[in-house]
C-alpha positions, -999 to 999 in steps of 0.1 A, spaced: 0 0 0 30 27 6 45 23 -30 9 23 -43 1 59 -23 34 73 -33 30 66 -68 -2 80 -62 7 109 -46 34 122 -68 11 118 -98 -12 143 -78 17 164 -67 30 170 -98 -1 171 -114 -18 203 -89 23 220 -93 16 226 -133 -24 234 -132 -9 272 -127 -12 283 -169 22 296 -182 17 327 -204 11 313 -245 3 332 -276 -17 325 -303 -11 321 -341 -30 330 -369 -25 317 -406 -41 304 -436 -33 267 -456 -30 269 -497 -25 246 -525 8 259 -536 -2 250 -570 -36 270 -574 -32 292 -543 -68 272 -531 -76 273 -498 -74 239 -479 -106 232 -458 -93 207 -433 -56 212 -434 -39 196 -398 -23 222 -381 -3 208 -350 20 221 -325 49 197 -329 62 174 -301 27 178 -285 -13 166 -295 -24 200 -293 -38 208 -327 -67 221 -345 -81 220 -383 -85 247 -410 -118 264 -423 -135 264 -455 -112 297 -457 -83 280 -450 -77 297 -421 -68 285 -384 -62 299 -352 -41 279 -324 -27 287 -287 4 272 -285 14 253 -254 56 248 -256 81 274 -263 93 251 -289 76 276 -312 72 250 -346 42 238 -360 35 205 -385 10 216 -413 -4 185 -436 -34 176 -455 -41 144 -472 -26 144 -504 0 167 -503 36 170 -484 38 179 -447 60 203 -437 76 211 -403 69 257 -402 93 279 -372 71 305 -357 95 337 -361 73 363 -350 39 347 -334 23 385 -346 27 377 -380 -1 365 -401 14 329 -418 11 319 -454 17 281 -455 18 266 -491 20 234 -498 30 212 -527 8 184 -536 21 150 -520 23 125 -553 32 97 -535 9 76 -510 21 62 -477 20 26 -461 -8 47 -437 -33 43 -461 -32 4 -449 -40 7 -418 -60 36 -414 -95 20 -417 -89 0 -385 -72 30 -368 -86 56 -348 -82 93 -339 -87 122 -318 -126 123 -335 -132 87 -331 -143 80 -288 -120 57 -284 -94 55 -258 -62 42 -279 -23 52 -276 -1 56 -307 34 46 -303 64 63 -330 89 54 -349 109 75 -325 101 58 -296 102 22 -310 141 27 -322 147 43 -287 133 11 -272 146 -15 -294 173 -35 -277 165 -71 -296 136 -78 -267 103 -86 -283 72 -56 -288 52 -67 -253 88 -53 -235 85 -22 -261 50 -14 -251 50 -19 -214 45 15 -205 11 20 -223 -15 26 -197 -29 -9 -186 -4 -27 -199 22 -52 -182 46 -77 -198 60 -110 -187 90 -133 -205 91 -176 -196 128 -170 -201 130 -137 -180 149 -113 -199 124 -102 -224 138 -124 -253 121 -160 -266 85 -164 -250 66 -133 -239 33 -118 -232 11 -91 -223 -22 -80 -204 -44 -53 -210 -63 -42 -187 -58 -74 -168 -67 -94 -208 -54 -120 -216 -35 -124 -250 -57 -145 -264 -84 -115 -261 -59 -92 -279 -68 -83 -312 -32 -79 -337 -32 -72 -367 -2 -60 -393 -9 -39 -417 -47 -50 -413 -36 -86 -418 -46 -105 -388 -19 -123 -368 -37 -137 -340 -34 -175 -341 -65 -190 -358 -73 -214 -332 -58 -206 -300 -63 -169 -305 -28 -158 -285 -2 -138 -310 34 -157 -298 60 -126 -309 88 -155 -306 80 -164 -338 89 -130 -353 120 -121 -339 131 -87 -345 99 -72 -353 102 -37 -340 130 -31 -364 107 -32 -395 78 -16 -379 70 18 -384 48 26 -358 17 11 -332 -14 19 -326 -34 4 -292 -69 6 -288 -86 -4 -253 -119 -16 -247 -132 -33 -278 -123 -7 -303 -133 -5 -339 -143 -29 -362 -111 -47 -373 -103 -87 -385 -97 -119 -373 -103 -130 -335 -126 -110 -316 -112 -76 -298 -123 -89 -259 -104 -54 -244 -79 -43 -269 -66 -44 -300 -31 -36 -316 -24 -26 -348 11 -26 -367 23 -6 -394 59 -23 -411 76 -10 -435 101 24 -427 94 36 -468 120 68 -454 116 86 -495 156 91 -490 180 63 -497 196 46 -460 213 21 -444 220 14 -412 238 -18 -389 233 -27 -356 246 -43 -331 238 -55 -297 253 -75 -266 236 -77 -231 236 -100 -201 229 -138 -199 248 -142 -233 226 -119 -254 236 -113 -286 220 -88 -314 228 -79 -347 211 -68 -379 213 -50 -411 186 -27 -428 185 -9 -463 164 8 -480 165 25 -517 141 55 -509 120 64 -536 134 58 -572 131 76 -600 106 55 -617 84 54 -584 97 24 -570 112 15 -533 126 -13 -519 136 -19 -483 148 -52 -463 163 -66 -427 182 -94 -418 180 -96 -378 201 -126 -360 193 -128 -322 207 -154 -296 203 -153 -258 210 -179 -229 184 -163 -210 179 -159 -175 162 -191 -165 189 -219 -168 193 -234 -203 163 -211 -215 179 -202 -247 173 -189 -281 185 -189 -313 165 -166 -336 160 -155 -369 142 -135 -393 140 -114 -421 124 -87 -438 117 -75 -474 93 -49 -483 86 -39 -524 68 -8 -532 51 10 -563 41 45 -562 20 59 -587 8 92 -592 -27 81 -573 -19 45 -563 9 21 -539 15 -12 -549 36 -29 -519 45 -63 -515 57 -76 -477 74 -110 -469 86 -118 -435 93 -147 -418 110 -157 -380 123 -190 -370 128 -199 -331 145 -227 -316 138 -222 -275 148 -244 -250 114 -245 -232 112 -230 -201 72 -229 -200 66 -248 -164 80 -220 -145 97 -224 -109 78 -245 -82 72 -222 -53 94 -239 -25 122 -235 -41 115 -201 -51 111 -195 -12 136 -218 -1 113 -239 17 124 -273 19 93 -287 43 72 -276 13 93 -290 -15 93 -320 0 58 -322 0 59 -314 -41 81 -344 -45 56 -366 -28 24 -352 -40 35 -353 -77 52 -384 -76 80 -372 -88 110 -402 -96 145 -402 -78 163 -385 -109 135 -357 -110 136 -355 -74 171 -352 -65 171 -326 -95 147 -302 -74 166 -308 -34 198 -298 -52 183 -261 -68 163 -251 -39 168 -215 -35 180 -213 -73 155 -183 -89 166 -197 -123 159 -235 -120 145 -251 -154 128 -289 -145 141 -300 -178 172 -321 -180 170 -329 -214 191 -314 -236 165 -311 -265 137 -298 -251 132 -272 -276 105 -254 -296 115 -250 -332 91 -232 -350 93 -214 -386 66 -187 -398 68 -172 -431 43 -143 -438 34 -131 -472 12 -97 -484 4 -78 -513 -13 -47 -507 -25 -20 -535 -42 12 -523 -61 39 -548 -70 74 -548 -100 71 -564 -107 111 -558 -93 134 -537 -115 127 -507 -122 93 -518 -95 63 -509 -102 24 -518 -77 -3 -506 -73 -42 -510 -50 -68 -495 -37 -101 -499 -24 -124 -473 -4 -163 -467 10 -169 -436 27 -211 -436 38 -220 -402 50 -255 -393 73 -265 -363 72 -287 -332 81 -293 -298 104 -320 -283 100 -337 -254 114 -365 -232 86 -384 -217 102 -408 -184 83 -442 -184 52 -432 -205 31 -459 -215 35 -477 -247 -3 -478 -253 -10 -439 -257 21 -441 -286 -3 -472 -308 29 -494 -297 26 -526 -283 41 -540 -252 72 -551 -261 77 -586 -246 114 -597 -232 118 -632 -217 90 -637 -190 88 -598 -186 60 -578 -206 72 -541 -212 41 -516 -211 61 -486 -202 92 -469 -214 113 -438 -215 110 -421 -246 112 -387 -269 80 -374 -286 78 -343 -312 38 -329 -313 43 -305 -347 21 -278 -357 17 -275 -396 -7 -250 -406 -17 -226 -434 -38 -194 -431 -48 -174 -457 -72 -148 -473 -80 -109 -478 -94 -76 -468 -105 -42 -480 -120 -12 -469 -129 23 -488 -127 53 -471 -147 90 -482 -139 116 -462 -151 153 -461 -137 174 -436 -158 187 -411 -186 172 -425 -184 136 -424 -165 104 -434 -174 72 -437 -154 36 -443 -164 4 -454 -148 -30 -454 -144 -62 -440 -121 -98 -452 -129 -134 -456 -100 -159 -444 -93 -198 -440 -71 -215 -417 -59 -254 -422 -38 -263 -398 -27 -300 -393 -17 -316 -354 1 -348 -354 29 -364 -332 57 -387 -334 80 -404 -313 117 -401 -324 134 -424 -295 120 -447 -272 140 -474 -249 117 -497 -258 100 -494 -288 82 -524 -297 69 -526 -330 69 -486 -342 84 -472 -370 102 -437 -373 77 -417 -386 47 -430 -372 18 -406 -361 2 -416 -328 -27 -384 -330 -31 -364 -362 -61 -340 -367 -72 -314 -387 -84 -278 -377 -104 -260 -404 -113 -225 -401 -138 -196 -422 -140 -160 -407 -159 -131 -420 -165 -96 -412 -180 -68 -430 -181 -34 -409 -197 3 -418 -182 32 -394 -197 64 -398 -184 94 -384 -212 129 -388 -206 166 -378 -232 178 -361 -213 213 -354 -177 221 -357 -173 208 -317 -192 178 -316 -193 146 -339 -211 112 -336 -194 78 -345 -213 46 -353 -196 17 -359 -215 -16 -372 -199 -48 -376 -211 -85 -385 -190 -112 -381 -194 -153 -388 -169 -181 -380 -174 -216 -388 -151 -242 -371 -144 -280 -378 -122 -302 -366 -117 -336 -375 -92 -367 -368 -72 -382 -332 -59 -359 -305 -43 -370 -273 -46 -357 -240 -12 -346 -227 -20 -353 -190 -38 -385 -193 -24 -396 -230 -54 -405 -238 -65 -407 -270 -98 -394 -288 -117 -387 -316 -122 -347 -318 -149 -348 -351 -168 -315 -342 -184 -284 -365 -197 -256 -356 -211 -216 -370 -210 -189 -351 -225 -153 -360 -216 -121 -338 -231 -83 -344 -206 -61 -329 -222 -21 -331 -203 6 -313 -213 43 -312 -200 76 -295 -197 109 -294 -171 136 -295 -172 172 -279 -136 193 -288 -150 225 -263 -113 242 -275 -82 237 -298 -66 216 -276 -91 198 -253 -116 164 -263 -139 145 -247 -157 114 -258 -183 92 -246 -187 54 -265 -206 22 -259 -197 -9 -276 -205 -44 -282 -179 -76 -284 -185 -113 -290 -156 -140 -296 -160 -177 -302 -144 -202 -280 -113 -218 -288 -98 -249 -306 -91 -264 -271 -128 -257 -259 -142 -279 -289 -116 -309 -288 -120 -314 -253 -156 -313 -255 -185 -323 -271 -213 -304 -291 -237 -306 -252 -207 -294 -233 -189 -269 -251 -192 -236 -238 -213 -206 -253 -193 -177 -273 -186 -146 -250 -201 -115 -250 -190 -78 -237 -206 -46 -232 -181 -19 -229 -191 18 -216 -156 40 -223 -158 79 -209 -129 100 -215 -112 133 -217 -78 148 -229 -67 181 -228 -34 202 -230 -26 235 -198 2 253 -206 29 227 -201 8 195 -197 -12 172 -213 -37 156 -191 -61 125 -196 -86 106 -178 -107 73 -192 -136 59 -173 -147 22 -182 -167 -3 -173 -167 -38 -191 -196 -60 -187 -189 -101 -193 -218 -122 -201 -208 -158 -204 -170 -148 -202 -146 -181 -199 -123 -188 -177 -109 -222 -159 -137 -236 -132 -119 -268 -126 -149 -287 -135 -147 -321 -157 -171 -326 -187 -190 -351 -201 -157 -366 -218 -135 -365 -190 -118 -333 -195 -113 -302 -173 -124 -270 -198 -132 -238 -193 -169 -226 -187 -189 -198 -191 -196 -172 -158 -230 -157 -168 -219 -123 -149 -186 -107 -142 -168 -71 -151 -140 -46 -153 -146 -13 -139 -118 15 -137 -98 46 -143 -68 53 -162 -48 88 -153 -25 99 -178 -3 134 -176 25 144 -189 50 181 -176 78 197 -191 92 206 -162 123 227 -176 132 229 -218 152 196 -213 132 176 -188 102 160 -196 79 137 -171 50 113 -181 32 90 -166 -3 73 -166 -23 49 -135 -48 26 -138 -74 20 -106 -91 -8 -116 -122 -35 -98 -124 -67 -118 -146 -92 -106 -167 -122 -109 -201 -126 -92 -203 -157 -87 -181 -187 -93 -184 -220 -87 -150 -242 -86 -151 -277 -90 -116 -297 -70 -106 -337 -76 -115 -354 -47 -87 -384 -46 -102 -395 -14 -138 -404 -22 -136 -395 -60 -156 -375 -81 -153 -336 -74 -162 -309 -47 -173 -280 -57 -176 -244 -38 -192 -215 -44 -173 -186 -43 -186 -145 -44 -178 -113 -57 -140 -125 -63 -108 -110 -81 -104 -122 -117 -72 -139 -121 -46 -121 -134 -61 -86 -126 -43 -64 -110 -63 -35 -90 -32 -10 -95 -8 -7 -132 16 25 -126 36 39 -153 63 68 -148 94 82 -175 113 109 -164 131 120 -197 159 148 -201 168 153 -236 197 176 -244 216 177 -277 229 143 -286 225 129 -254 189 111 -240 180 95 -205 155 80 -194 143 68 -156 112 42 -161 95 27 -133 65 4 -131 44 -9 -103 21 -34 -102 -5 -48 -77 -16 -78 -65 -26 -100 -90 -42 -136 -82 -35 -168 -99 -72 -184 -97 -105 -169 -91 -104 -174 -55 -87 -146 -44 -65 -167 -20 -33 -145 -13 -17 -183 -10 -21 -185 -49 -13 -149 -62 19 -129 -73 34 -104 -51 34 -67 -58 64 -58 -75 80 -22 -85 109 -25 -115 130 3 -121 148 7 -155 176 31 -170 182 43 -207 208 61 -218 214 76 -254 237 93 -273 243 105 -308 271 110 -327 275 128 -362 306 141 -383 319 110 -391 327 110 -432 304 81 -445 281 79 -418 251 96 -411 256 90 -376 264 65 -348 238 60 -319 250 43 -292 227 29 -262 224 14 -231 195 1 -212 202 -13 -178 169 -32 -162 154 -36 -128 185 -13 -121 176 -12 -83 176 -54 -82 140 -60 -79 130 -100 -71 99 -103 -86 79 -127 -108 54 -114 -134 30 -149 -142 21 -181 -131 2 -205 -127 -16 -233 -96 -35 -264 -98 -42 -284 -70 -69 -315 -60 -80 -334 -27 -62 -355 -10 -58 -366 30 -87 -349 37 -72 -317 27 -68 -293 -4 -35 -296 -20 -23 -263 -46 8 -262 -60 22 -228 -71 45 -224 -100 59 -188 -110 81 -172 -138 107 -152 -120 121 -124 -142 161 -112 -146 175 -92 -115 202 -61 -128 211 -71 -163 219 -46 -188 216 -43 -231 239 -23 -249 234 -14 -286 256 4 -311 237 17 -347 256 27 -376 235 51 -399 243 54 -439 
């Protein structure tokens, strides 16, 4: 509670220190087409380095208060060339010209999923700028973690190989991601694993977040965000640039990018080779990554052709089970009750006495226990200017992944592998140690569009939508056994299909009533149709079952807001939308068409308002999320024998997320934002394995935490910028967050408060370079132990309820350093 009522006092310090306005003056000016000397109605006038802003007349005129001493402005209007204008004399009447832009921008491809300061909608865009400041080789959840509502976590530790992120206490799998409008969430699971792209940030341009359900957009429902990704730099001058990395635990990053700029005969080609390696922090969590990028652009006088391929390939040593808890804490009357309560063998066993105490410990011993996965992405995209106010776009996708994961499997039996019990002498063999790959193999595929009319001040409107497949293939196969009876290399002991249709068509309308207020309505329809067919195996049980299932499923998601702008540089907005998603691959397999659980549905009530005084920028979101028939983890077995998730009929979100931002002297900059969140569930119902007198208990449990969900996410950077040289102080603090729905501070993660350092500094002058930036970023520089996710499970047994806690403990000091050379 003290870190959580500093934090919150300093916000409201700081925040009640700048209210006092410091003197600003006021600019006056008109926008022309340099060509025709036309006035242009709707022209973006905005103070630069800052979101205060305001739009031109019908005249062409504008009037703005600026709020910096910075004294620059950034004038652009679609179709023509921005340009950056110094404020000489703020008395002075200014003429801006500009020249018609004859080129289109990789923007136009994302902009019909995107939102701005006119759409109610509480969103965060990220920049170029910040993302190359950021980039140390750690994968974009590390990048974004100081978004409001956002927290990360990496299975390895250090930010490289498996990671994640929340929103608003949302799981990934609730996330929406898409790049360059192409969805990327995983068909069937619906969680977006970065691993598989490695390197990422370097090839993305900038990102947009949207909490709450936010627009219409593709692929898997948006259940309380949504990201969107632009790639491609397209800088219109010719660059290079190489970079390379080293860090702690044995990190290792280096890549090269070039790009041609725009060519004489309206072409551009840019590309990326990235190679990554780290040992990370848990023992043996390693990986070994790679990836590349190549981007193909056309650019005609009123159209962009651009062609994307990407692909990532990952080889991890797993390190998904996390630590157990006593030897996390050391406590070795606890771990000895792990060992016997989870039957653990003498090799296993002997393995967890000797690491007690040891934050890093990885359970597996064998020396291939990897993930190797390879993703290759493909997109063609062509975008029109139809008229000047009138935009029409189209896209292409393929995405092929295929991989697997190996594992060593101690005295398994034969039976769940289809291999008979191999028969020696008088003994009969039904068990044996063995290695087992389950491989992944799928395709996904398909395209979108949308066309977007806008008239300034008046109205716009966009219409689109996308139809896509996914056919992905499951099987296993065992590579070693000590005994393997009668099996052949090759053999399949599950295989199963996964086949998958999604469509959406969406209308968003966005009307005028006056020049300080707009509505937005946003209409979507959406259909998925599942089927599944062929063997899977249960990994805890290994049994094996038939998972023939199909299934249609049609959502209408309609959003609608409004907008009040009461001056230049101040907005509020009120919205309410509507969000259904479909289940998952693993609800269907592991039940049948009486027991699978319902699609979810959420009602989501955003209230906000952002506003520039003098020197800050202040903003405050209201929301409340309403869940009917959400699904989470009850413990319960269905009619098949398997323990799936179930629908709660009633359970919300409910909070408050403070940003502000203070220039507290020309070089010094502070910004932070807190969420105060409530998250609960009304009623559950959890169902434990009685071992004792079998079946299952359950117990009813009341107005409980959701797991996960912290009450408290607090973000602060204090930046000074001067000249070449940039650093940065960031601190986050996180609450409480529990790892069932019980609220049991037995099974939860301790509060934690990381503190990281970034240093940067640019050098120029240098003949054949454009420059050199050299970095450092040193994190949890104050040697924070903390964990960031986890996980419990527990059942009945002596009378008693057994849990059994595991965590992901993340890297104490460790530092990145990174070394750019610009062409």
């Amino acid at each position: 509670m003290l870190k959580q009522f500093i934090l919150l006092f300093s916000f409201i310090l700081i925040y009640s220190g700048f209210l006092h306005p410091i003197q600003s003056q006021t600019i006056e000016g008109q926008v022309t087409n340099a060509a025709t000397d036309t006035p242009l109605d709707g022209a973006t006038i905005l103070e630069t380095g800052t979101t205060n802003g305001t739009f031109t007349d019908e005249n062409g005129q504008f009037s703005l208060t600026l709020t910096t001493d910075r004294n620059e402005i950034t004038v652009s209007f679609v179709g023509f060339r921005p340009v950056q204008y110094t404020i000489t004399n703020p008395d002075e009447f200014l003429d801006i010209r500009l020249d018609e832009q004859i080129y289109l921008s990789g923007e136009v491809f994302v902009s019909a999923l995107r939102v701005d300061d006119t759409t109610p909608i509480a969103y965060t865009n990220i920049s170029r700028e910040e993302i190359e400041a950021r980039n140390f080789g750690q994968d974009i959840p590390f990048l974004i973690q100081t978004s409001p509502s956002v927290i990360s976590t990496s299975d390895a530790g250090a930010g490289i190989g498996y990671t994640g992120i929340r929103i608003r206490g949302i799981d990934p799998g609730r996330i929406n991601v898409t790049i360059n409008g192409i969805p990327l969430n995983d068909a069937e699971s619906h969680g977006v694993f970065w691993v598989n792209m490695p390197d990422l940030a370097s090839s993305t341009q900038n990102i947009q977040i949207q909490r709450g359900v936010g627009t219409s957009t593709h692929g898997a429902g948006a259940f309380g965000a949504t990201m969107n990704l632009q790639t491609a730099i397209m800088n219109p001058e010719a660059y290079g640039e190489i970079n390379t990395g080293i860090g702690s635990y044995g990190t290792q990053k280096a890549n090269v990018q070039i790009g041609s700029g725009i060519l004489d005969n309206g072409w551009q080609i840019e590309g990326r080779l990235s190679k990554i390696d780290s040992d990370g922090y848990i023992d043996r969590a390693s990986s070994d990554l790679r990836s590349f990028y190549l981007s193909g652009s056309r650019h005609g006088n009123r159209s962009l052709l651009k062609a994307d391929i990407f692909s990532g390939q990952e080889v991890t040593y797993q390190a998904w089970n996390g630590v157990p808890e006593p030897i996390l804490n050391n406590n070795s009357a606890q771990l000895e009750h792990y060992i016997s309560q989870l039957w653990l063998g003498s090799e296993d066993a002997a393995h967890w006495r000797q690491n007690i105490d040891n934050r890093r410990f990885n359970e597996f011993l064998y020396e291939n226990q990897v993930d190797n996965y390879q993703q290759d992405h493909y997109q063609l995209h062509y975008s029109y200017r139809v008229r000047d106010h009138w935009l029409a776009n189209a896209s292409l996708h393929y995405t092929h992944g295929r991989g697997y994961f190996e594992q060593f499997r101690r005295n398994d039996r034969l039976s769940t592998y289809n291999i008979s019990p191999v028969v020696i002498g008088d003994e009969t063999i039904a068990r044996s140690d063995l290695v087992r790959r389950r491989w992944l193999d799928n395709h996904f595929y398909g395209g979108v569009f949308s066309t977007e009319i806008n008239r300034p001040e008046q109205w716009s409107f966009t219409l689109g939508g996308g139809y896509n497949e996914y056919d992905g293939d499951h099987f296993g196969e065992v590579i070693w056994a000590r005994f393997a009876g009668d099996s052949d290399l090759g053999d399949r002991y599950y295989d199963n299909n996964g086949f998958k249709t999604d469509f959406n068509v969406y209308g968003k309308l966005n009307y005028y009533l006056s020049s300080a207020i707009n509505a937005y309505v946003d209409l979507q329809y959406r259909t998925v149709m599942y089927r599944f067919l062929g063997l899977r195996i249960d990994g805890e049980t290994g049994e094996v079952s038939d998972v023939a299932q199909r299934d249609r499923i049609n959502f209408f998601n309609p959003k609608a807001g409004l907008v009040y702008r009461f001056a230049d540089d101040h907005r509020a907005f009120a919205s309410v939308s509507v969000g259904g998603k479909e289940p998952t691959r693993r609800d269907y397999i592991e039940s049948t068409e009486e027991s699978r659980p319902d699609p979810e549905r959420m009602y989501d009530l955003e209230l906000g308002y952002h506003g520039s005084l003098s020197r800050l920028d202040v903003g405050v979101n209201l929301y409340y999320m309403l869940y009917r028939d959400q699904l989470i983890n009850t413990g319960e077995v269905n009619d098949v024998g398997n323990i799936v998730r179930e629908n709660v009929p009633d359970s919300y979100r409910a909070g408050i997320e403070l940003q502000l931002g203070a220039r507290l002297l020309p070089e010094l900059h502070w910004s932070g934002n807190l969420t105060l969140s409530r998250n609960i569930i009304r009623e559950y119902v959890r169902f434990l394995d009685d071992f004792d007198q079998g079946g299952q208990q359950a117990e009813t449990f009341r107005n409980v935490d959701i797991s996960f969900s912290p009450s408290v996410i607090g973000n602060s950077i204090l930046a000074f910028h001067t000249g070449p040289l940039q650093a940065e102080w960031i601190s986050q603090y996180v609450s409480r967050q529990f790892l069932d729905n019980t609220a049991n501070t037995s099974r939860s993660i301790d509060p934690y408060w990381v503190n990281n350092l970034r240093f940067g500094y640019t050098i120029k002058g240098f003949p054949y370079l454009r420059n050199i930036v050299a970095s450092v970023l040193v994190n949890n520089v104050l040697g924070a132990k903390y964990v960031s996710n986890g996980y419990t499970f527990g059942w009945i047994s002596g009378e008693e309820e057994q849990f059994f806690n595991y965590y992901y403990p993340q890297a104490g000091r460790n530092f990145l350093l990174n070394v750019k050379l610009g062409f």
